[in-house]
C-alpha positions in Angstrom: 60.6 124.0 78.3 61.1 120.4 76.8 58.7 118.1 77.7 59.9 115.2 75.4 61.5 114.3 72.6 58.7 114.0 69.5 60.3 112.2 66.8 63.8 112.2 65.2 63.5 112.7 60.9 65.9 111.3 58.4 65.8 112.0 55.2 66.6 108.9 52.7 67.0 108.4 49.1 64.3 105.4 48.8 61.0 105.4 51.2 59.7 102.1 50.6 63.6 100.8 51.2 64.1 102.6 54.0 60.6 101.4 55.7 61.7 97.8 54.6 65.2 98.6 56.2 64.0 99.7 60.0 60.6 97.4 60.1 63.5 94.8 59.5 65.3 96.5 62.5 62.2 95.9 64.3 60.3 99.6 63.9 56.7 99.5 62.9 54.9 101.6 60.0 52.5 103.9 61.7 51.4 106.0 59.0 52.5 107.3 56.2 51.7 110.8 54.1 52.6 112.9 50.9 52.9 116.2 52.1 53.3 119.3 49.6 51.5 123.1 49.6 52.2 126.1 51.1 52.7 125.2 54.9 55.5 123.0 53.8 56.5 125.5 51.5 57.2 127.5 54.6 57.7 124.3 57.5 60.9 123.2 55.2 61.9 126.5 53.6 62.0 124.9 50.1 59.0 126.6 47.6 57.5 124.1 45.3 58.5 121.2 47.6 56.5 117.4 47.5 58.2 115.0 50.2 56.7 111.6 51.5 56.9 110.9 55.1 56.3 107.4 56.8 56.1 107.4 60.9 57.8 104.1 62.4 57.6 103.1 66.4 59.2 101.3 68.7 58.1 98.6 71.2 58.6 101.9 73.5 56.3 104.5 71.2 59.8 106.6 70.5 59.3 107.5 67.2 61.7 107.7 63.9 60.5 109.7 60.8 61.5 108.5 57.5 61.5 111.6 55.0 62.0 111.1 51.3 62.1 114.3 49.1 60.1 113.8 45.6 60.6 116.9 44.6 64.0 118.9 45.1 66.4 115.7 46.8 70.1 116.4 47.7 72.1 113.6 47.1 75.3 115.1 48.2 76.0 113.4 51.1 74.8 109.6 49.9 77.4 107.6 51.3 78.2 106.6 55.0 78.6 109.3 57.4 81.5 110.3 58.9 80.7 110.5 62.9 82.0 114.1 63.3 80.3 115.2 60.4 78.4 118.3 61.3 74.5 118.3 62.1 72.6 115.4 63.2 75.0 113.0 64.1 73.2 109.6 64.4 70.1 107.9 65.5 70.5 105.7 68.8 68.1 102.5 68.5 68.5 100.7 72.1 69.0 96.9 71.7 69.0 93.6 73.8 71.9 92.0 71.8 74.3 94.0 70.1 75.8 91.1 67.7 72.4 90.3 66.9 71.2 93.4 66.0 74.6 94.8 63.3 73.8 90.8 61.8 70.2 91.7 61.5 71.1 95.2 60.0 74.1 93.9 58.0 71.4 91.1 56.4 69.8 94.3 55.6 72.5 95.7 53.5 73.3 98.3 56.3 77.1 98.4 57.2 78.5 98.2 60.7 81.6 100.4 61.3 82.9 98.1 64.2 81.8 94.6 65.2 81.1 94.8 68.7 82.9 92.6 71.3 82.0 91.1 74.9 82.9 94.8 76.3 80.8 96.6 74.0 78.3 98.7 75.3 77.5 100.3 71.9 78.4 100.5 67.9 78.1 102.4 65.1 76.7 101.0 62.1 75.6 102.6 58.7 71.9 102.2 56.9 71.3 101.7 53.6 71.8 105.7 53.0 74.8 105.9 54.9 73.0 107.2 58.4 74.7 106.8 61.4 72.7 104.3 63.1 74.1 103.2 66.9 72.9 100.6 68.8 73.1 100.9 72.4 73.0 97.8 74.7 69.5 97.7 77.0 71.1 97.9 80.5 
């Protein structure tokens, strides 16, 4: 059934921040749309809806989806994520140096939930909407 995974879409407060934000992290902008009408009337289930998208890759082509609602935003849930939190948990961005990359995101104005030590494998860290972000040590 699966094939592959396509694309994993967050939805954040601020586009332009949020593409600053992970192009900092190292993702690239790939292109970037304002989408509103009747299919994404029905693709979202929200009538009347305008949302801005912008496409970001990694070195590998996995793909991250930035999605910022124009029209009809919830900010409910703006501040950092608590990991059992139902629904999408996180993103996982894989990494060659953990350290590195929670200073890189934390000179971002992301948060990082616990600095990692010589054992570390992975930690959780927080972007600047308060979405889990984990990086995971390359192996």
């Amino acid at each position: 059934m699966i094939s592959r995974v396509g694309h994993v879409g967050l939805v954040v407060r601020d586009l332009e921040r949020s593409i600053a934000f992970y192009e900092g992290l190292g993702l690239v902008l790939w292109k970037r749309m304002m989408r509103s009408g009747p299919y994404m009337d029905q693709l979202v289930g929200i009538p009347g809806v305008t949302l801005e998208w912008a496409k970001m890759h990694a070195p590998d082509g996995s793909e991250v989806e930035l999605i910022q609602y124009h029209s009809h935003p919830d900010y409910s849930a703006m501040r950092n994520a608590p990991s059992n939190r139902m629904g999408c948990s996180h993103v996982a961005l894989a990494v060659d140096d953990l350290a590195r990359a929670c200073d890189q995101l934390l000179l971002l104005g992301g948060s990082v939930v616990n600095m990692p030590t010589a054992e570390s494998r992975s930690v959780y860290c927080h972007d600047l909407d308060g979405i889990i972000v984990e990086f995971v040590r390359n192996v």
